[in-house]
C-alpha positions in Angstrom: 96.6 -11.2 18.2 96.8 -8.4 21.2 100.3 -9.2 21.6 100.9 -8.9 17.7 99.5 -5.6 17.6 101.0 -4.2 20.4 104.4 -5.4 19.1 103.9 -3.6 16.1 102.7 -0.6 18.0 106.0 -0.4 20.4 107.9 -1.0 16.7 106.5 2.6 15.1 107.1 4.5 18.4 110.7 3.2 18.2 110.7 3.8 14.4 109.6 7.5 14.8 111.8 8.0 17.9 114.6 7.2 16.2 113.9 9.2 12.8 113.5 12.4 15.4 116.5 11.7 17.1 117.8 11.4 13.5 116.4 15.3 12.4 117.2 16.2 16.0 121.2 15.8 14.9 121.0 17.1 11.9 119.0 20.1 12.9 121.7 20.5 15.7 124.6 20.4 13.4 123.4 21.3 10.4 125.5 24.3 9.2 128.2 21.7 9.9 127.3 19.4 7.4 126.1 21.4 4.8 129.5 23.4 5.5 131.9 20.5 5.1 130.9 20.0 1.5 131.4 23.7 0.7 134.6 23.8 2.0 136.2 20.4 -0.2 134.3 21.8 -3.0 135.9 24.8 -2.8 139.5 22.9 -2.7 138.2 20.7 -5.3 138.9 23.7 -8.3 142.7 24.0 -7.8 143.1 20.0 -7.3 141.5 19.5 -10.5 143.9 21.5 -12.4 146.7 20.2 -10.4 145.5 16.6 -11.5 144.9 17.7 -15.2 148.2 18.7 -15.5 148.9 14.7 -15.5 145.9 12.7 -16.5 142.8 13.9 -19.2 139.8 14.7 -18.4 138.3 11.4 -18.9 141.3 9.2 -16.7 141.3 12.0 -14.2 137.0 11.3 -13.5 137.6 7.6 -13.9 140.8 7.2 -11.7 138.8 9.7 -9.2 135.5 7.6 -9.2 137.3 4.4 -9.5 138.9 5.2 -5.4 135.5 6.5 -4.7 133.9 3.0 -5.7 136.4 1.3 -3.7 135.1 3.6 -0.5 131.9 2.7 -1.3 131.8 -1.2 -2.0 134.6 -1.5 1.6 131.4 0.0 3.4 128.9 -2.1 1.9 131.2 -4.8 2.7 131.8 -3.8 6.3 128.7 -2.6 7.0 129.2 0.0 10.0 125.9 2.2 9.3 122.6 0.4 7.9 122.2 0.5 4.3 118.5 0.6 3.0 118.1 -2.3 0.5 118.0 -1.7 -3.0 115.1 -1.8 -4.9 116.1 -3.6 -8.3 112.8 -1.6 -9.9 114.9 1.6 -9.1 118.2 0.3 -10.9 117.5 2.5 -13.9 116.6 5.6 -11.9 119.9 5.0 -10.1 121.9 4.7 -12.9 120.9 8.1 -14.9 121.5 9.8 -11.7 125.2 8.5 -10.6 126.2 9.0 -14.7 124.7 12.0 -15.5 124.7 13.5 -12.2 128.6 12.4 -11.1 130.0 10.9 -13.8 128.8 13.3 -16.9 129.6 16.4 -14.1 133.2 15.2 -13.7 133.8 14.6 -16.9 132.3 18.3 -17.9 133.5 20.0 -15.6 137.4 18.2 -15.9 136.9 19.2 -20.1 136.1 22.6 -18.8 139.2 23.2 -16.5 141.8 22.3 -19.4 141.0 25.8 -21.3 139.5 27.7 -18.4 140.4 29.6 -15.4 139.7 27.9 -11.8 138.0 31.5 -11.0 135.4 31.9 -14.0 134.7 27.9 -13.5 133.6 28.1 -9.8 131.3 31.2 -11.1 129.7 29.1 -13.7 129.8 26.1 -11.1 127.4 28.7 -9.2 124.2 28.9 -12.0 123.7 25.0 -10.1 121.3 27.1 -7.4 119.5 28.9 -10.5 119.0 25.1 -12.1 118.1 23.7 -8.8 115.1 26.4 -8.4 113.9 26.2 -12.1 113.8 21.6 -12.0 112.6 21.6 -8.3 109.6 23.9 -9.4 109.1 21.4 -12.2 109.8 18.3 -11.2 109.5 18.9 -7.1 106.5 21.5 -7.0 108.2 22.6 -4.8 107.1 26.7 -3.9 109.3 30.0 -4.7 109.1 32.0 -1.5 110.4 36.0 -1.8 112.7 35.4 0.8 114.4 32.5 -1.7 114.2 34.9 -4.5 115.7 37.7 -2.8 118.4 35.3 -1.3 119.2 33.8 -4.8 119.4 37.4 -6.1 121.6 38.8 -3.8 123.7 35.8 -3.6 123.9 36.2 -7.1 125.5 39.5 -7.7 127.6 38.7 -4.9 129.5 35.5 -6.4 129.7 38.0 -9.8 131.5 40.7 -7.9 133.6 38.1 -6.7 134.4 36.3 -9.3 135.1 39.6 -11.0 137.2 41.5 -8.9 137.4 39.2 -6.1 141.0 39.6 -6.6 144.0 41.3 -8.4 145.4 38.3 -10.4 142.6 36.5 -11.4 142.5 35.4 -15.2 139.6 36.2 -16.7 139.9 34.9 -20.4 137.8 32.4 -21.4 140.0 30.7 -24.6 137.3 28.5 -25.3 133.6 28.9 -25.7 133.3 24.8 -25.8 134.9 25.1 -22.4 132.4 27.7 -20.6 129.3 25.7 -22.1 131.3 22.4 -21.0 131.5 23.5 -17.2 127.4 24.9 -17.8 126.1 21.5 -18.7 128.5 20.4 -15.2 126.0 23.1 -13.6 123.0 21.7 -15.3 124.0 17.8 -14.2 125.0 19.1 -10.9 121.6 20.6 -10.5 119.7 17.0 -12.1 121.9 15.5 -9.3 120.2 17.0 -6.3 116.6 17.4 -7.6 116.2 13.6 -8.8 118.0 13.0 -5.8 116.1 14.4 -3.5 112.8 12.1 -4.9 114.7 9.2 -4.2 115.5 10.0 -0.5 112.0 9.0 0.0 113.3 5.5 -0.4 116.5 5.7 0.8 119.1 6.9 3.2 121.8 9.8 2.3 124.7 7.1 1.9 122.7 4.3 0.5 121.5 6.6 -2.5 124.8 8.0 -3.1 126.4 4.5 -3.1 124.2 3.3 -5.1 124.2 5.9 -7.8 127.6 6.3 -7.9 128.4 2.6 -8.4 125.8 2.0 -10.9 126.6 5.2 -13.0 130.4 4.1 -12.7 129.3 1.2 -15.1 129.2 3.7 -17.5 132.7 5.1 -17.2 133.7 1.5 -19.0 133.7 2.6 -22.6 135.7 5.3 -22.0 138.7 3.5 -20.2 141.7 2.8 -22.8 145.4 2.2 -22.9 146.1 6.1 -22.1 144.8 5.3 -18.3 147.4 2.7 -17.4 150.3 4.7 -19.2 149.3 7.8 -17.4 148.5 6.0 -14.0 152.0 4.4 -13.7 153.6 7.7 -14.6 151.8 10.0 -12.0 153.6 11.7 -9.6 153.5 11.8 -5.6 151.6 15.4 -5.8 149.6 14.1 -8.4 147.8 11.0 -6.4 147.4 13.5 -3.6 145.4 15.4 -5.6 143.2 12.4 -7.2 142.9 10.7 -3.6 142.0 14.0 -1.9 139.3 14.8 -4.9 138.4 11.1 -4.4 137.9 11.2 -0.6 136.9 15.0 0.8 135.1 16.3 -2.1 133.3 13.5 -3.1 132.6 10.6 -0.6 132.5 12.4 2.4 130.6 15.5 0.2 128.1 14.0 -1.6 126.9 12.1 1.3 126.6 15.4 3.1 125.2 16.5 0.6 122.0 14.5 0.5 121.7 14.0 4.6 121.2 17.9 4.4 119.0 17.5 1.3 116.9 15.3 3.5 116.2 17.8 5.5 115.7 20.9 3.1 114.3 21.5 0.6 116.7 21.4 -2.7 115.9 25.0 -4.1 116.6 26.2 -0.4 119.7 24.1 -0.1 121.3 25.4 -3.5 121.8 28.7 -2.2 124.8 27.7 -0.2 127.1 26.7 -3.2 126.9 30.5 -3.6 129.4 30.2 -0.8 132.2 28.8 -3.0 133.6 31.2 -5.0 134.1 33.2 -1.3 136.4 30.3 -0.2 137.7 29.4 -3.5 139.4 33.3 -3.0 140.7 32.9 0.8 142.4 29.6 -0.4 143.6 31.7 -3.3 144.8 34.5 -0.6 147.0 32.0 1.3 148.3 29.5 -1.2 148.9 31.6 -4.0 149.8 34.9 -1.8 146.7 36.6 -3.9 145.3 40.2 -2.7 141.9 40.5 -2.0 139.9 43.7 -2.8 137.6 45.7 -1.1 135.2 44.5 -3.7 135.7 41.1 -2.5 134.3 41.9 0.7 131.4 43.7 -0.6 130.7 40.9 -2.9 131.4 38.3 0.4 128.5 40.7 2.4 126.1 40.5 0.0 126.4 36.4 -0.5 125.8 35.9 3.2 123.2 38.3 3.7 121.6 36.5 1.2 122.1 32.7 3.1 120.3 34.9 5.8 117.4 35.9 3.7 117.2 32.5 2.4 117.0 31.3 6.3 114.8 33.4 7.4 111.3 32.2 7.9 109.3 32.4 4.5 107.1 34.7 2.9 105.4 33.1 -0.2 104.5 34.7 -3.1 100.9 34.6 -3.7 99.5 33.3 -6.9 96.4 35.5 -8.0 
């Protein structure tokens, strides 16, 4: 019996040595990670034009998710990082979040793009922090500090400056209202993606969640798939699989898995903030690809989004409830 319990004593100490190794890393490089998925989301805007202009909405998302599935079921096969076993009581759970949160996000925000410029998307992209805050409260208890007010606040104003007069050629028209509400219920799936997600990390890793949602809310990509994904799949170009397999690869494996390692260590209203950051990269990449001037305002607008990241960072002051 002594050496049973002593066993399972040396097992914990190993257990929590490794989990602060784990927040060790991630503390250590974790403007890295939370960067990386910033910067493919950011690229992930013009590619999804680029990509409409050979597959729908719907085939683009399911050709998209179907490579991403592919990723996914090659690691479960192979194995090379533990994945936490699945719970089947948690199937359902997983399933509304991969559909609504991934699939039902692609397939709004891909509508969206059709009738709507890449510039007023990724601002309407950016009420997901605003969503975050409001379901995290709810859902998450988690607490509004000032600093996160102030940070979302200033963040705010800044992505609306950019997205404004960020720069000299951006279009502006919104042809369809179906589309701007479209790419708002992307915001507000994007947003159910990270709060229901971040519950579920209690149970799970980062990648095993996000293989396992995606792969169960794929399922539900079926009913959608018809003869106009074959006919458009053997017609599509070199530029166009670049773009699917680059959406398929940067911006959503290697992203969402990010995503939720750095959701695992913040908390989600905290973590929202830094979408903010897109719409600032979204115009540099416009700058050098598409030879686009950037204004003065741009840089104002740039100023106030970081200063807000640092408000955000900075070390809490709660509000006080009387």
């Amino acid at each position: 019996m002594m050496v049973k319990a002593t066993n399972k004593s040396i097992n914990k100490k190993t257990i929590f040595k490794e989990i602060n190794i784990q927040k060790n890393t991630i503390r250590k490089y974790y403007f890295l990670i939370i960067g990386l998925p910033i910067v493919f989301w950011a690229f992930a805007f013009p590619l999804i034009k680029i990509g409409l202009n050979e597959l729908n909405p719907i085939n683009l998302t399911i050709l998209r998710i179907f490579i991403v599935c592919i990723s996914f079921i090659l690691i479960l096969f192979f194995k090379p990082i533990k994945i936490t076993k699945l719970n089947i009581k948690d199937t359902p759970s997983l399933f509304l979040l991969g559909f609504f949160g991934v699939i039902c996000y692609h397939f709004a925000l891909n509508y969206g793009e059709q009738y709507i410029s890449a510039g007023i998307a990724s601002l309407i992209i950016t009420t997901i922090p605003i969503f975050i805050v409001v379901l995290a409260l709810i859902f998450l208890s988690e607490k509004i500090t000032l600093n996160l007010f102030l940070g979302i606040l200033l963040s705010l104003i800044g992505v609306i400056i950019i997205s404004l007069f960020g720069n000299t050629n951006i279009n502006l028209e919104i042809r369809y209202i179906f589309a701007a509400g479209a790419i708002l219920l992307a915001a507000f799936f994007g947003a159910f993606y990270t709060v229901v997600g971040k519950k579920l990390l209690e149970k799970y890793s980062p990648l095993s969640l996000t293989i396992y949602a995606i792969l169960l809310g794929s399922l539900g990509m079926i009913p959608f798939i018809n003869d106009s994904l074959l006919e458009e799949v053997t017609k599509l170009s070199g530029v166009g699989w670049g773009a699917v397999i680059f959406l398929a690869i940067f911006p959503t494996v290697i992203s969402y898995v990010l995503w939720y390692v750095a959701l695992d260590f913040k908390p989600a209203s905290e973590l929202g903030v830094y979408l903010y950051l897109m719409p600032i990269l979204s115009t540099i990449l416009s700058f050098f690809l598409l030879n686009e001037k950037i204004t003065i305002l741009f840089i104002f607008g740039g100023v106030l989004i970081i200063l807000g990241l640092v408000i955000v960072n900075k070390k809490p002051i709660k509000i006080r409830k009387k």
